[in-house]
C-alpha positions in Angstrom: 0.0 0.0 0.0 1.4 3.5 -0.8 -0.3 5.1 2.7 2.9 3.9 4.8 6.0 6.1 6.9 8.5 3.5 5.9 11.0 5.6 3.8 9.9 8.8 5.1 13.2 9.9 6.2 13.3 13.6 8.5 16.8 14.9 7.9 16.0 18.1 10.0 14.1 19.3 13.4 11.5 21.3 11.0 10.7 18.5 8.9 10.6 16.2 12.0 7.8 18.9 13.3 5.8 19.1 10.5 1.9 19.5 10.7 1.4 16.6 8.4 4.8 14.1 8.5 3.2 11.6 6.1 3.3 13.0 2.8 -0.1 11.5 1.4 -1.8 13.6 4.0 -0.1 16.3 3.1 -1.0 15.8 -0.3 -4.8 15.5 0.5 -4.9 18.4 2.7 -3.8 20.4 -0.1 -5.8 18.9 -2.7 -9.3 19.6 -0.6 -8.0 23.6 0.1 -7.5 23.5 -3.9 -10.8 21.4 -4.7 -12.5 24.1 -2.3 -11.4 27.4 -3.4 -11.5 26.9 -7.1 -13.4 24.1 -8.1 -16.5 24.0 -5.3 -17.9 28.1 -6.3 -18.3 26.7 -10.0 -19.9 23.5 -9.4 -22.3 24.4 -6.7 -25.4 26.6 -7.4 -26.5 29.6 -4.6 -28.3 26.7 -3.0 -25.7 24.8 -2.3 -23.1 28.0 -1.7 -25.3 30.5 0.6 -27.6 28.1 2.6 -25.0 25.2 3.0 -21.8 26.2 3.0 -21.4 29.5 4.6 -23.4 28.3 7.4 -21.0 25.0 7.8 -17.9 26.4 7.5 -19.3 29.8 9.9 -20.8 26.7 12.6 -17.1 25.0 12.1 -15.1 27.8 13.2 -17.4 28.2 16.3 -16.7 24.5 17.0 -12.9 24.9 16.5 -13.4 27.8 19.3 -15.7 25.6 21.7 -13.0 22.9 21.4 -10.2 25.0 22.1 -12.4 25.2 25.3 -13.5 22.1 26.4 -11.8 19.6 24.3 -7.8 20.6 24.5 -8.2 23.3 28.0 -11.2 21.2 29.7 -13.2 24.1 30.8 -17.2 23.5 30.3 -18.6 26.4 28.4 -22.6 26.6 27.5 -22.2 30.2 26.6 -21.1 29.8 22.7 -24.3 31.8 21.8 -23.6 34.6 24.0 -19.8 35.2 23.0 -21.3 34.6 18.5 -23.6 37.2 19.3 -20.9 39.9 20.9 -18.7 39.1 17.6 -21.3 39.9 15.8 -23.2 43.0 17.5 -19.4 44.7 18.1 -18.3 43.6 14.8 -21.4 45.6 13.5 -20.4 48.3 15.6 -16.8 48.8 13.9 -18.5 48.3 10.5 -20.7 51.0 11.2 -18.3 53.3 13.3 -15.5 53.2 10.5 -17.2 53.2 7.1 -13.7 52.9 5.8 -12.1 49.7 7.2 -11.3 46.4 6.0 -14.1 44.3 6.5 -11.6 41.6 7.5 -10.4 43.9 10.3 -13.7 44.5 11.3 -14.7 41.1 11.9 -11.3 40.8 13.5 -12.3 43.4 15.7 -15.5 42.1 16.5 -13.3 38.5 17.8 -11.1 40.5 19.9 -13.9 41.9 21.4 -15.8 39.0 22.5 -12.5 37.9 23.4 -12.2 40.6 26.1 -15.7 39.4 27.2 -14.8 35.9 27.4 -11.6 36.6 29.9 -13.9 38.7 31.8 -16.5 35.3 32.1 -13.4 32.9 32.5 -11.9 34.7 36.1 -14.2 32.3 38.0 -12.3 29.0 36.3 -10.0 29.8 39.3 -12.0 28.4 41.7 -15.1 26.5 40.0 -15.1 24.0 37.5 -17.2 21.5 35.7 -20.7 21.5 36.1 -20.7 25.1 38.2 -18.1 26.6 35.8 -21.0 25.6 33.3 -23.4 27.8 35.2 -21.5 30.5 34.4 -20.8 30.3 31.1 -24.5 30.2 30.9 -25.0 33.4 32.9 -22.9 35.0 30.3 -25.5 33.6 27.9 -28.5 35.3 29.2 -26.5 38.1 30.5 -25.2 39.5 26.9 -28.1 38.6 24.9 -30.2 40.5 27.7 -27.5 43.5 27.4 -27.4 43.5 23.8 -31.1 43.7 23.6 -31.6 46.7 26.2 -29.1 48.8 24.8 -30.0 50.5 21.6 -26.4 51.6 21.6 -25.4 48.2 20.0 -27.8 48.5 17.1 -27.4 52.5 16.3 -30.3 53.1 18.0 -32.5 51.4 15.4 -36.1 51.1 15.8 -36.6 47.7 14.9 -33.5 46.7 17.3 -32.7 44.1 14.3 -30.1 45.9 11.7 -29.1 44.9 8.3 -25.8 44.1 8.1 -24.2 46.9 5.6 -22.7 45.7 2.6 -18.9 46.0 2.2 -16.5 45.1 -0.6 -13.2 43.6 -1.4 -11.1 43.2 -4.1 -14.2 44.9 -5.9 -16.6 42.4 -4.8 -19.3 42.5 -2.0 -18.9 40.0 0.3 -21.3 41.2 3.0 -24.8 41.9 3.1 -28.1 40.7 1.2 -26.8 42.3 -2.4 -23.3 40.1 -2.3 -23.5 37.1 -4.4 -23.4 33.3 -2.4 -19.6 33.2 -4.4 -18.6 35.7 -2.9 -19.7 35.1 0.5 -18.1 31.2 0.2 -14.6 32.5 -0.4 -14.8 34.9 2.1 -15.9 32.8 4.8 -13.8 30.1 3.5 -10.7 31.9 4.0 -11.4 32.6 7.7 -12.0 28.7 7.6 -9.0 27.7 6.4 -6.8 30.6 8.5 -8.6 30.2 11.7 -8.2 26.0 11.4 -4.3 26.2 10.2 -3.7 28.8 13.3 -5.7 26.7 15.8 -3.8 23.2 14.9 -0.4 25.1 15.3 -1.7 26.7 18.8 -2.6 23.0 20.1 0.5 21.3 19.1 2.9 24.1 20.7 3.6 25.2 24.5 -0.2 26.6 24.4 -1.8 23.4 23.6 0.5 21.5 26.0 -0.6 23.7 28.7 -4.2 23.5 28.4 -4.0 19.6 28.0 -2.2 19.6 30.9 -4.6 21.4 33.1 -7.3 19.8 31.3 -5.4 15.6 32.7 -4.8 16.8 35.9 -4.6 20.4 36.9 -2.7 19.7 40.3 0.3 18.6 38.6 -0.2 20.9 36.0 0.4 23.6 39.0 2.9 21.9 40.6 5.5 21.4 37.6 4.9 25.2 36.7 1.9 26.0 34.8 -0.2 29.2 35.8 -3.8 27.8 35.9 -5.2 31.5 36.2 -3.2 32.5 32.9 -3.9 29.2 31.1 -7.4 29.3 31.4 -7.8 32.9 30.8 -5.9 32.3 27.3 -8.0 29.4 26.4 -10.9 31.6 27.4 -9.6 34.1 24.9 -8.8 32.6 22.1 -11.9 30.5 22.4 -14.0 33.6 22.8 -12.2 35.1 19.8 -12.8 32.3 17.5 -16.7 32.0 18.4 -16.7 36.0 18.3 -15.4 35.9 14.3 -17.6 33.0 13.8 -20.9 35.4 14.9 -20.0 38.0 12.8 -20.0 36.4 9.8 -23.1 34.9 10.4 -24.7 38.0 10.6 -22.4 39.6 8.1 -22.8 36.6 5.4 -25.4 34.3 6.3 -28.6 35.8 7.9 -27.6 39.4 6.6 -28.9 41.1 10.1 -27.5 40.9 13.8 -30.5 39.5 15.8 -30.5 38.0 19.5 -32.3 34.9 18.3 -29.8 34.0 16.0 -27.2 33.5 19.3 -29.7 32.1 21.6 -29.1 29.0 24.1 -30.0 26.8 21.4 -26.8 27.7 19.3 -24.6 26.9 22.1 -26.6 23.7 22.8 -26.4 23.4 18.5 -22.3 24.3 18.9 -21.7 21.5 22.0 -23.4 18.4 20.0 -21.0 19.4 17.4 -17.9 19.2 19.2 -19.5 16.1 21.0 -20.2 14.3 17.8 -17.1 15.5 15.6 -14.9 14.9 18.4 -13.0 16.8 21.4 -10.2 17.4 21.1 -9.8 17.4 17.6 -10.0 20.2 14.8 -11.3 17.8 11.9 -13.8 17.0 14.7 -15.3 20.5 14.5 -15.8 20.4 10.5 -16.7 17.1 10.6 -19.5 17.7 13.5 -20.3 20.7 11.9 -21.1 19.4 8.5 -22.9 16.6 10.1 -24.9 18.9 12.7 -26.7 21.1 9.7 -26.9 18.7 7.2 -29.0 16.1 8.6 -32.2 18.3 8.5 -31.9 18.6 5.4 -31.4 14.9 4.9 -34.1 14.2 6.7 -36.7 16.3 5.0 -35.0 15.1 1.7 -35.6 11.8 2.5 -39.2 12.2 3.6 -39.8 13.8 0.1 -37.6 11.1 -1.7 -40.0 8.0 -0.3 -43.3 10.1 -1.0 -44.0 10.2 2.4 -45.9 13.2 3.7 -44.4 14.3 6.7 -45.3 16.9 8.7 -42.1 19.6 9.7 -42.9 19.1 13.3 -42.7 15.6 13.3 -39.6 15.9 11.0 -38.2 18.1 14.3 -39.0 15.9 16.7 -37.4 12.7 14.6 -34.4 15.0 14.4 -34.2 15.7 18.2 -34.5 12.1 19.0 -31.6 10.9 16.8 -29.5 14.0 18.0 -30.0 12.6 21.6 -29.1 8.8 20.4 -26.1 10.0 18.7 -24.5 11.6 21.8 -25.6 8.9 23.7 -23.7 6.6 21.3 -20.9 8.4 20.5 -20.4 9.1 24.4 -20.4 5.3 25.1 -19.0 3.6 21.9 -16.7 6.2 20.9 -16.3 9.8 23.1 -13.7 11.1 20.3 -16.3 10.9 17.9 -16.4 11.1 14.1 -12.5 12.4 14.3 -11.6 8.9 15.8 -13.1 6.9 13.2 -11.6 9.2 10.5 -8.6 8.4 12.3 -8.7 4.6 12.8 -9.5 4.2 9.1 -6.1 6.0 8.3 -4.6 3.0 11.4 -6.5 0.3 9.7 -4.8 1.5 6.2 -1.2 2.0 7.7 -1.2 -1.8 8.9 -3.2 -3.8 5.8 -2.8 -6.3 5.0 -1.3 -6.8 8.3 -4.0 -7.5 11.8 -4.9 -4.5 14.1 
């Protein structure tokens, strides 16, 4: 088989710390970036672009965030809604405050914000953790999306308290708001995806990510052998707030064109957690692969109803939904907590050894 190490010789300490040492995966990697950027926005329709897509890869870089979190630091967090929605109601705010900037740096902008906001919410990991440090996070949940709704500030004092997200160009080409093509909107959302992903997967394999595993195993003998657990949280806090912040506004920016509470509510970060439970924690392929899962199956589901002639009501389509949601954490929990990541994973194993027993 040609998916094998042997004769993969590292003749230097950068090439021994490569991202991908195998050169097939390598190889893959970069064919699915290419297949992505230049071959999906000419074979997929706006259907397939604007209503699938953006929202995937937008719901993937939230996951990526929430398992920075919970899946490399360990710290519960049911407040992914909350930290979306300050993204994307302070990312409006630049956008609206400085006509003139990037739009890049204004969704930047709106990510550092929400990453201020997320330190501020991660202080009490000090002293509380699991199921109370939970409770927070989900303070912060009702807290901001009260806040944001109460003061008119946020929106530009706009009667309707809902804005439309302004449109904005680049490179000659609006890639925000209702008038910007679903092409647009893909490649502009895809290149968060791919930066914020090839960032994260650096972060988790240096000192950073060896820091919040450790407090994550055993955060006693983290502290003892010299880890700050204060600082080390806070950072995972922050960059996890930051990631989910970016993610909220583009999904107001280039998915639902407006910045609206209900779009963030508890039932995104509820939406976010079965993700990361289902892709896998602790994994970044995890978050696109839960992700992709996650919003697709409604629509598999109502396709599927349609395909058999069966006429099935959208509530009962719901509830058919909810139920396999809550027998596909149950099973993934008990057969396999690492999720769809891990299978992905011992496939590639299973390959490595053939013909050979595993």
């Amino acid at each position: 088989m040609f998916y094998r190490e042997a004769g993969v010789f590292k003749t230097s300490y950068e090439a021994d710390m490569a991202l991908l040492p195998i050169p097939l995966d390598k190889y893959f990697v970069w064919a699915i970036a290419l297949f992505a950027i230049f071959v999906v926005p000419f074979i997929g329709n706006d259907y397939w672009l604007g209503s699938i897509m953006v929202p995937v890869l937008i719901l993937s870089i939230a996951a990526i965030g929430l398992n920075i979190l919970t899946g490399y630091a360990g710290q519960v967090s049911l407040g992914t809604g909350a930290f979306m929605a300050a993204g994307a109601y302070l990312g409006y705010k630049f956008v609206t405050a400085f006509p003139d900037m990037n739009i890049v740096f204004s969704v930047l902008g709106g990510g550092l914000c929400a990453a201020a906001i997320g330190i501020a919410f991660g202080i009490p990991s000090l002293r509380i953790k699991g199921f109370y440090l939970a409770v927070t996070t989900l303070a912060a949940q009702f807290f901001l999306l009260w806040l944001f709704q109460k003061q008119p500030w946020f929106v530009n004092y706009s009667i309707s308290g809902v804005p439309t997200a302004p449109p904005r160009e680049m490179f000659g080409f609006l890639v925000t708001g209702a008038e910007a093509s679903a092409t647009a909107r893909y490649l502009f959302v895809l290149g968060f995806a791919i930066a914020l992903a090839w960032i994260a997967r650096n972060l988790v394999r240096g000192r950073i990510g060896r820091t919040w595993m450790a407090i994550r195993d055993m955060d006693i003998a983290a502290e003892l052998i010299g880890i700050r657990p204060l600082q080390t949280k806070l950072s995972a806090f922050a960059i996890s707030s930051f990631y989910c912040g970016v993610a909220g506004a583009l999904w107001a920016f280039c998915y639902i064109n407006t910045v609206e509470p209900s779009a963030f509510d508890i039932n995104r970060s509820f939406q976010i957690l079965f993700m990361v439970i289902i892709g896998g924690l602790g994994s970044i392929l995890g978050s696109f692969l839960g992700a992709a899962f996650i919003f697709t199956l409604p629509i598999f589901l109502n396709n599927l109803a349609t395909a058999l002639g069966l006429e099935v009501s959208t509530a009962l389509i719901r509830h058919v939904e909810f139920m396999i949601f809550g027998g596909l954490i149950i099973f993934f929990l008990i057969v396999e907590p690492h999720g769809l990541a891990r299978l992905w994973a011992l496939a590639k194993e299973k390959l490595r050894m053939w013909p050979f027993p595993y």
